[in-house]
C-alpha positions in Angstrom: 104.7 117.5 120.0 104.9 113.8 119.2 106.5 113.0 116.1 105.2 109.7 113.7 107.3 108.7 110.5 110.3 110.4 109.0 109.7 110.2 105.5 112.3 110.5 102.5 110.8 112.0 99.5 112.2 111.4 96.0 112.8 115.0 96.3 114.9 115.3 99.3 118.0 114.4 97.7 119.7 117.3 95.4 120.7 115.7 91.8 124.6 116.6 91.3 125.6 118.2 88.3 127.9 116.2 85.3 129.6 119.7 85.0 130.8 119.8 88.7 132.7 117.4 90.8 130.3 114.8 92.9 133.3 114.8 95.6 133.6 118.7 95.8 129.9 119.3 95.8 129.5 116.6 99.0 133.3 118.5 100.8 131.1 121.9 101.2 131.5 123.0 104.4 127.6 122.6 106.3 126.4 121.1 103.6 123.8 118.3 103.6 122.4 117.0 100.8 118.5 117.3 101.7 116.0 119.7 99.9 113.5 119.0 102.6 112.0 116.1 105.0 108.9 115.8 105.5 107.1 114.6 109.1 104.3 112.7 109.5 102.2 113.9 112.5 100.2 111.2 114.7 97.3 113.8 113.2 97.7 112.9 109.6 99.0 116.5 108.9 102.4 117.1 106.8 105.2 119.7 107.9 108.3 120.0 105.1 111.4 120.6 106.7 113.6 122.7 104.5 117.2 122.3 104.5 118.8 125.2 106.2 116.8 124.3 108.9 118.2 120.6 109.0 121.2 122.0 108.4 121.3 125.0 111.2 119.4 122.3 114.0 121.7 119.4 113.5 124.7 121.8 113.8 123.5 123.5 116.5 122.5 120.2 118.1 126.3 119.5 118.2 127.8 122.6 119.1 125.5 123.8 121.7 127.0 127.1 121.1 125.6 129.9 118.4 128.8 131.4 117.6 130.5 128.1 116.7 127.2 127.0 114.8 127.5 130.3 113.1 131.4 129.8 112.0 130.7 126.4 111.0 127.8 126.7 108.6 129.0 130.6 107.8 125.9 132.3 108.8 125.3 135.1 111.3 124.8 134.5 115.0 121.3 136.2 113.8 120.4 133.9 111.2 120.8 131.0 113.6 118.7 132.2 116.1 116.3 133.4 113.4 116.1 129.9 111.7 116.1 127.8 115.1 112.8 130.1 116.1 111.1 130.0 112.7 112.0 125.9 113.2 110.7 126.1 116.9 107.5 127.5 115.6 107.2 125.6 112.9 107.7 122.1 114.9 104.9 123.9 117.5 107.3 123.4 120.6 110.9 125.1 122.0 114.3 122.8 120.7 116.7 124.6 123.0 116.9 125.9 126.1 118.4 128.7 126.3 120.4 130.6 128.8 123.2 133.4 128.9 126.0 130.7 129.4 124.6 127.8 127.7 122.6 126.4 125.4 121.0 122.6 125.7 118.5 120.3 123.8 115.0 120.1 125.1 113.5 116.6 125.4 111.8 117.3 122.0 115.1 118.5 120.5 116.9 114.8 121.7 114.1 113.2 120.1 114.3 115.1 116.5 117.8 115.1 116.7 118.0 111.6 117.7 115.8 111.1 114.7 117.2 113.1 111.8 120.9 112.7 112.0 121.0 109.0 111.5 118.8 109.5 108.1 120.6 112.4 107.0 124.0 110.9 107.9 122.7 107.8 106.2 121.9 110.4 102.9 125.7 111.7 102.7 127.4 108.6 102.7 125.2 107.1 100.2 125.8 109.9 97.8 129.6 110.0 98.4 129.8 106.1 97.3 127.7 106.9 94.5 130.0 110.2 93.7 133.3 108.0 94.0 132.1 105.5 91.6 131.0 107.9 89.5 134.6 109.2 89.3 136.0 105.0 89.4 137.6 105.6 92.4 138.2 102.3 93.7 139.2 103.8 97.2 140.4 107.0 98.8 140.8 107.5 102.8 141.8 111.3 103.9 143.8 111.5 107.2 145.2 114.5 109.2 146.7 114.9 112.3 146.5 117.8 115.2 150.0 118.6 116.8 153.8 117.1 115.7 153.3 114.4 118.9 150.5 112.8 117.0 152.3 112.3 113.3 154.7 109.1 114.0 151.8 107.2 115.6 150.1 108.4 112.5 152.3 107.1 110.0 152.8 103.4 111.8 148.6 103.1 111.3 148.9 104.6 107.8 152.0 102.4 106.8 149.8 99.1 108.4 146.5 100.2 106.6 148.4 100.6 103.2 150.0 96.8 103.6 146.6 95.5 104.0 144.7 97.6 101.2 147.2 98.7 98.6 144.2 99.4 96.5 143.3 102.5 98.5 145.2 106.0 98.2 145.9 107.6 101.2 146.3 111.2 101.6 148.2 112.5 104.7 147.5 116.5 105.9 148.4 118.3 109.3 145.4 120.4 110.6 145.5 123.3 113.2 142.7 123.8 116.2 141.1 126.7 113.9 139.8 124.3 111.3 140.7 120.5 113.0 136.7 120.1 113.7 135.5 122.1 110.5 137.7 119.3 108.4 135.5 116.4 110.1 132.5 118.2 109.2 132.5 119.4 105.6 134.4 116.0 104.7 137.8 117.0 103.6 139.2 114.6 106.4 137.6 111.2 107.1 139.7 110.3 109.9 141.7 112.9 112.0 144.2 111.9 115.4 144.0 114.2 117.8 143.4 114.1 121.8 140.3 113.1 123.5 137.9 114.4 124.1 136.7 115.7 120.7 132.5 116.4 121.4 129.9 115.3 119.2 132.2 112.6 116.9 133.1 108.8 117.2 136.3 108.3 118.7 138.5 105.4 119.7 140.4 103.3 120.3 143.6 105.8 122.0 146.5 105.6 119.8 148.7 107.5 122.5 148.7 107.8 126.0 150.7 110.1 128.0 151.4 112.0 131.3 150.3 115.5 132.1 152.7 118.2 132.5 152.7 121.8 132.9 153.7 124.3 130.8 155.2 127.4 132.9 157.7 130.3 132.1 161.1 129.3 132.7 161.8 132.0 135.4 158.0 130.9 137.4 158.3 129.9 140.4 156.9 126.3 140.0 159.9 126.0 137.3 162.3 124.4 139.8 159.7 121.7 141.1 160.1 118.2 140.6 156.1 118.1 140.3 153.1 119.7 141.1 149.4 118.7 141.8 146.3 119.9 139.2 145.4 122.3 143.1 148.4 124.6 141.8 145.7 125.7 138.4 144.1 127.6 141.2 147.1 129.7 141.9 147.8 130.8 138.7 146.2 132.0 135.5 145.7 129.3 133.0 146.0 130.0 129.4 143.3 129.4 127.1 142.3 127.5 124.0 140.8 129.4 120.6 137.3 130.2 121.3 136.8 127.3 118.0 138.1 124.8 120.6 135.0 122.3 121.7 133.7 122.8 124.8 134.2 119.2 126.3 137.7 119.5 125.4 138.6 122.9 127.0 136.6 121.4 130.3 139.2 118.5 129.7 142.2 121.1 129.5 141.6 123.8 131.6 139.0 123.4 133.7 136.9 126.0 135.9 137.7 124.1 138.7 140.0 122.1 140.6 138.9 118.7 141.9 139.0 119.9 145.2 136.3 122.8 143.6 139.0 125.8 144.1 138.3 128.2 141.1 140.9 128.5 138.3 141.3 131.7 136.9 141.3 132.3 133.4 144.6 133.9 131.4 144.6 134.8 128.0 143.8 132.8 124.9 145.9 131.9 121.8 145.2 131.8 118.4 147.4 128.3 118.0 148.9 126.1 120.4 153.0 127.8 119.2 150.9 131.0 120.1 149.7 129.6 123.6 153.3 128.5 124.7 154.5 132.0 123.7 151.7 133.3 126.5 153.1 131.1 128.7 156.9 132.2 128.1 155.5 136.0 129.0 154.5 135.0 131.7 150.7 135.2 131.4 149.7 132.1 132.5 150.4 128.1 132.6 149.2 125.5 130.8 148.4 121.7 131.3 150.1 119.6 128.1 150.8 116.5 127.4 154.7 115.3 128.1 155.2 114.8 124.6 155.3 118.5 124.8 158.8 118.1 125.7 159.9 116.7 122.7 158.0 118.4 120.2 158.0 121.8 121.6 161.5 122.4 123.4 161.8 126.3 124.2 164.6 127.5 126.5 161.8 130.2 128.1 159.2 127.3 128.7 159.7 124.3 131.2 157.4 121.4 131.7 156.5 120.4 135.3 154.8 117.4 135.6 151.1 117.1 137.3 151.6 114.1 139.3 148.2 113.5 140.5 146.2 114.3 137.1 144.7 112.1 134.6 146.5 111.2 132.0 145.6 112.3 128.4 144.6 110.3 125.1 144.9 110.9 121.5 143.6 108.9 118.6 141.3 108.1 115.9 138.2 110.5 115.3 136.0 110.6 112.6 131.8 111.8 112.3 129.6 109.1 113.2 128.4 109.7 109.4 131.1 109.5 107.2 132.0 105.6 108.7 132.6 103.4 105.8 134.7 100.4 105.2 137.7 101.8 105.0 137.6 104.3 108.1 136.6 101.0 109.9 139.8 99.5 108.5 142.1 102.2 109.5 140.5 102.6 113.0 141.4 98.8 113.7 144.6 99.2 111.8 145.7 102.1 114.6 144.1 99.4 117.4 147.0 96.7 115.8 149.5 99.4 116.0 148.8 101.6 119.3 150.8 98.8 121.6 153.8 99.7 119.4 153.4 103.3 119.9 154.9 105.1 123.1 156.3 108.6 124.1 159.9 109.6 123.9 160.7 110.7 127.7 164.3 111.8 127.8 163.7 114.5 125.7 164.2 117.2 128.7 162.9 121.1 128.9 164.7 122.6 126.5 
C-alpha cells in the first residue's frame, strides 16, 4: 500500500485539563498525545488511525520485541499482537515480520514508521513547551545517570551547563537498567549517561571511554592472568543482562559469538548489575565490564581481568530523538566541552 499525505486534524491533539498538571499528563509512561491521524490514500479514500495503534506500532517499531513493547506501554503480549493485526488489516498490508526469535519492520513498516514518528515526536514537544509555559517555567532539564562510573563525568557537564544557563533548574537522579529506557520514554528524564549502545535513541558525543575487563570469581582460574582475549567468553558461561536490557546493547555486552564465531554460552541473568557481580562471585559465570568496574565496584570475591584485544566501551549523553529541545542541545555540547577533562581512575586495583 502506498501511502499520500499525513494529515493533522484539529482533533488529533488531546486538550489538557486546568485541573491536572500539563507536565504530569505529557510524563505518562506510552503516552502520545494523538486522538487519531488520518491518511490520505493515492485513491482519495480516508483511514483514521487511532491512538493505541500509534502508540503500540511506534513502540513496537523500536523495540522489535513484544514483551518489552508490552512492559513499556503496560499492555498484554496479547493486546500487542491484537492491535498490531487489527493495524496490519486496517493499513491492508503486514508491518512486521515475524519469526520465533525476532521480530523486524517490513518495507511498509519503515515507511509508516519513517513517517509517523517525526510528526508525533514533533506533537509532544510542542505540547510540553506549551505545558511549561503554561506553568512559567522559564527552564527545567531532567538528568540521570546509569551506574556510579558515570556520576562525576555527570556532574562536570552539569556544573558547565549551569555556569552558562543559570536560568535553568537542573534536577539530577540515578536510574537502574529496569527503568533506565522507560525514563527516556515516558519523559521523566530528558537526558540520561549511560554506555553505548542504547537502540532506538540519539546518542553522542562519548563522555567516557574505557578498557574492557572481565569480571570473574576470585578463585576462577582466569583470576591469576595478566589478560585474556574476548575467545576465552567461549570457555565459560557469560552472565546475563535483565531481559529489559535493549537488544543492541546485550549484543554489545555479551555476545552469541566470539569474533572468531566460537559460540558463547549463556549463564544466568541478574536482576541489577550489584546482582550480576554476585553471579559472578558464585561462580556462575563471567562478565565483560568496563575498568571503571574496579573502582566502583571493589569486591574481595570478584577480580577484574582485562580483555586485551576487545573494543573499548563508551558512555555518554542519550536522549529520544523527540524530546530534543534547546536545552538538551546545550547540555549535549556542554558534556562535548567537558568529556576531554574526564578520564578513568586506573590504580584502583581488584579489591
Amino acid at each position: 500500500m502506498t501511502f499520500g499525505v499525513i494529515t493533522v486534524l484539529p482533533s488529533m491533539v488531546e486538550s489538557v485539563g486546568l485541573s491536572q498538571d500539563p507536565s504530569d499528563r505529557m510524563r505518562h509512561q506510552g503516552s502520545i498525545a494523538i486522538r487519531s491521524l488520518s491518511l490520505t490514500q493515492r485513491t482519495g479514500e480516508r483511514d483514521v488511525l487511532e491512538r493505541v495503534e500509534i502508540e503500540t506500532f511506534l513502540a513496537l517499531a523500536e523495540e522489535l520485541h513484544f514483551g518489552r513493547t508490552a512492559e513499556r506501554l503496560g499492555l498484554t503480549t496479547g493486546r500487542v499482537s491484537q492491535v498490531i493485526r487489527k493495524l496490519e488489516r486496517h493499513i491492508g498490508g503486514a508491518l512486521f515480520e515475524r519469526t520465533s526469535r525476532t521480530v523486524r519492520l517490513t518495507p511498509v513498516g519503515e515507511q509508516l514508521a519513517g513517517d509517523l514518528a517525526p510528526l508525533v515526536a514533533a506533537m509532544e514537544v510542542a505540547l510540553r513547551k506549551t505545558a511549561d509555559a503554561s506553568r512559567g517555567v522559564t527552564g527545567e532539564l531532567r538528568v540521570a545517570f546509569l551506574g556510579e562510573g558515570t556520576a562525576p563525568a555527570l556532574l562536570k557537564a552539569v556544573a558547565l551547563f549551569g555556569e552558562r544557563h543559570p536560568d535553568c533548574r537542573v534536577e539530577v537522579r540515578e536510574v537502574q537498567l529496569s527503568n533506565s529506557r522507560a525514563s527516556l520514554v515516558d519523559g521523566s528524564v530528558d537526558v540520561l549517561v549511560a554506555s553505548y549502545p542504547f537502540d532506538g535513541m540519539a546518542c553522542g558525543p562519548a563522555l567516557i571511554t574505557e578498557k574492557r575487563v572481565l569480571a570473574v570469581a576470585s578463585g576462577h582460574p582466569l583470576a591469576g592472568e595478566r589478560s585474556v582475549s574476548v575467545e576465552v567468553l567461549a570457555d565459560h558461561p557469560v552472565v546475563q543482562y535483565p531481559e529489559v536490557t535493549s537488544a543492541g546493547f546485550k549484543r554489545d555486552r555479551t555476545p552469541d559469538r566470539t569474533p572468531s564465531g566460537r559460540p558463547i554460552p549463556k549463564g544466568p541473568a541478574g536482576a541489577s548489575f550489584s546482582e550480576m557481580l554476585t553471579l559472578v562471585a558464585m561462580g556462575k559465570g563471567v562478565l565483560p565490564v568496563g575498568e571503571h568496574s574496579r573502582l566502583y565496584y571493589p569486591r574481595p570475591d570478584v577480580t577484574y581481568v582485562p580483555l586485551h584485544d576487545a573494543r573499548p566501551i563508551e558512555r555518554g549523553p542519550v536522549w529520544r530523538t523527540g524530546n530534543t529541545n534547546a536545552y538538551v542541545e546545550e547540555f549535549v555540547r556542554a558534556v562535548a566541552d567537558t568529556a576531554n577533562s574526564v578520564r578513568v581512575p586506573r590504580d584502583a586495583g581488584n579489591g
